[in-house]
C-alpha positions in Angstrom: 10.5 -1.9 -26.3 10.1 -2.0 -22.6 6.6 -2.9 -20.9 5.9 -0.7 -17.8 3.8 -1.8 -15.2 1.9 0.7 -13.2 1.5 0.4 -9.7 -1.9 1.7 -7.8 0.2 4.5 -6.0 2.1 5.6 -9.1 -1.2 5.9 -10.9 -2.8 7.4 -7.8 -0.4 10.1 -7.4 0.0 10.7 -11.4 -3.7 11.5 -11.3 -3.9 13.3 -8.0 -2.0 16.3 -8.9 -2.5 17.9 -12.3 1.1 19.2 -12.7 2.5 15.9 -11.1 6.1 14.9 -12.6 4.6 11.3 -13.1 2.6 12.1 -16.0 5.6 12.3 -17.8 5.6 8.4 -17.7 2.7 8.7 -20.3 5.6 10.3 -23.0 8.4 8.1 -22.5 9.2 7.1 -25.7 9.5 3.1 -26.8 7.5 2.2 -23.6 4.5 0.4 -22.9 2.8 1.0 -19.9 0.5 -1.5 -18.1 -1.4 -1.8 -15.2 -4.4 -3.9 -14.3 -8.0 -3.6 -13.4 -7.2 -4.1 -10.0 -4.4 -1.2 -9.7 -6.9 0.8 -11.3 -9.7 0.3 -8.6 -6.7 0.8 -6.0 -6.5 4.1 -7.5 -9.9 5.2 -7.7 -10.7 3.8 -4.2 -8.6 6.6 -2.6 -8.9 9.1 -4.9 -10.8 12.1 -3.3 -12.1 14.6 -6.0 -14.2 13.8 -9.2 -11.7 15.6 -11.3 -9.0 13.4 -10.2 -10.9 10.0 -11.1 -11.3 11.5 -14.4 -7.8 12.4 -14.8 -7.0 8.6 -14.1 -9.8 7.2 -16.5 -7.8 9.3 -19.2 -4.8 8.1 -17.9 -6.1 4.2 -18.3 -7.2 5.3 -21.7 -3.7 5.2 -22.3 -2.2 2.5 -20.8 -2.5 -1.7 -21.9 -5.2 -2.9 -19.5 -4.4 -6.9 -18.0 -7.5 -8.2 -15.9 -8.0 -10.4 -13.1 -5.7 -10.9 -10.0 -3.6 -13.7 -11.6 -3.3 -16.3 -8.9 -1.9 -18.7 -11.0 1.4 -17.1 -11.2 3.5 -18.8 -9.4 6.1 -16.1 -7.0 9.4 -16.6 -6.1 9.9 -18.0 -2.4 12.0 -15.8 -1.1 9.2 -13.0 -2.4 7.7 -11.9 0.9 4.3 -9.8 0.2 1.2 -8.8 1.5 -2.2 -10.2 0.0 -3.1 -6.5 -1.5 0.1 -6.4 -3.3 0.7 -9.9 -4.7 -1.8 -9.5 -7.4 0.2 -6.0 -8.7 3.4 -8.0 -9.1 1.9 -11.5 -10.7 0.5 -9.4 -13.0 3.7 -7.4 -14.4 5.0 -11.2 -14.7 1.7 -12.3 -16.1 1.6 -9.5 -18.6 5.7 -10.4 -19.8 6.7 -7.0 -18.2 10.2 -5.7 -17.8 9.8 -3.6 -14.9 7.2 -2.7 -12.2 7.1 1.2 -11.1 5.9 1.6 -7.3 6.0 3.5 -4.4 5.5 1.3 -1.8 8.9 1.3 -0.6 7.2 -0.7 2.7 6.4 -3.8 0.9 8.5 -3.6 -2.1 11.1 -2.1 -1.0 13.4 -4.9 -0.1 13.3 -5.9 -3.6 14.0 -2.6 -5.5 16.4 -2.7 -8.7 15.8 -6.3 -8.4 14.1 -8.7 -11.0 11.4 -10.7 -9.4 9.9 -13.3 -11.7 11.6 -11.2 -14.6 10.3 -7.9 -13.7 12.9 -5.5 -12.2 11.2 -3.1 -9.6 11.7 0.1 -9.5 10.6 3.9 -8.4 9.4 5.5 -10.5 11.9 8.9 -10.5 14.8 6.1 -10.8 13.0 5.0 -14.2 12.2 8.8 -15.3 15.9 10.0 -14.8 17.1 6.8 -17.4 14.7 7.5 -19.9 15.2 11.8 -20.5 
């Protein structure tokens, strides 16, 4: 069974449109999906409406929860991040993921379809199209 972790902007955009595409993460057979408190907070920060918040409380519902910013995990070297995002990708390796979902193409992008600490990162409708 694969364990997917959630970034903030996946979870941000699943729950900022009603009819958004992402929400078909959430019926993915065989798959876990994760995300932390932090993502979570990420999410909710910069969502505008009420409605949407409540859309990603359901969402969290239904998604394994990992807390705390996991500063003890150790990143590769050659991993080049910003503070904000650091704490997204120890915890996918903390929490013995096999792949992170993002759209941050900025910061993760170099690193796409690449494992990092064990966790291969990937967009999110490169996931969706393998798992139809």
């Amino acid at each position: 069974m694969d364990r997917v972790f959630l970034d903030a902007n996946v979870l941000f955009a699943a729950a900022y449109r009603p009819a958004s595409g992402l929400l078909r993460l959430w019926k993915v057979p065989r798959v876990t999906l994760v995300t932390s408190d932090y993502a979570i907070e990420e999410a909710r920060r910069n969502l505008p409406q009420p409605a949407q918040r409540a859309t990603l409380d359901r969402l969290a519902e239904r998604t394994e929860m990992v807390r705390g910013t996991f500063d003890g995990v150790p990143l590769p070297g050659s991993v080049k991040l910003p503070d904000d995002d650091k704490p997204i990708l120890r915890a996918a390796i903390a929490a013995r993921c096999t792949c992170l979902l993002t759209g941050n193409l900025r910061d993760f992008g170099p690193y796409l379809d690449t494992a990092v600490g064990g966790v291969v990162i990937r967009r999110p409708a490169a996931f969706l199209a393998g798992h139809k």
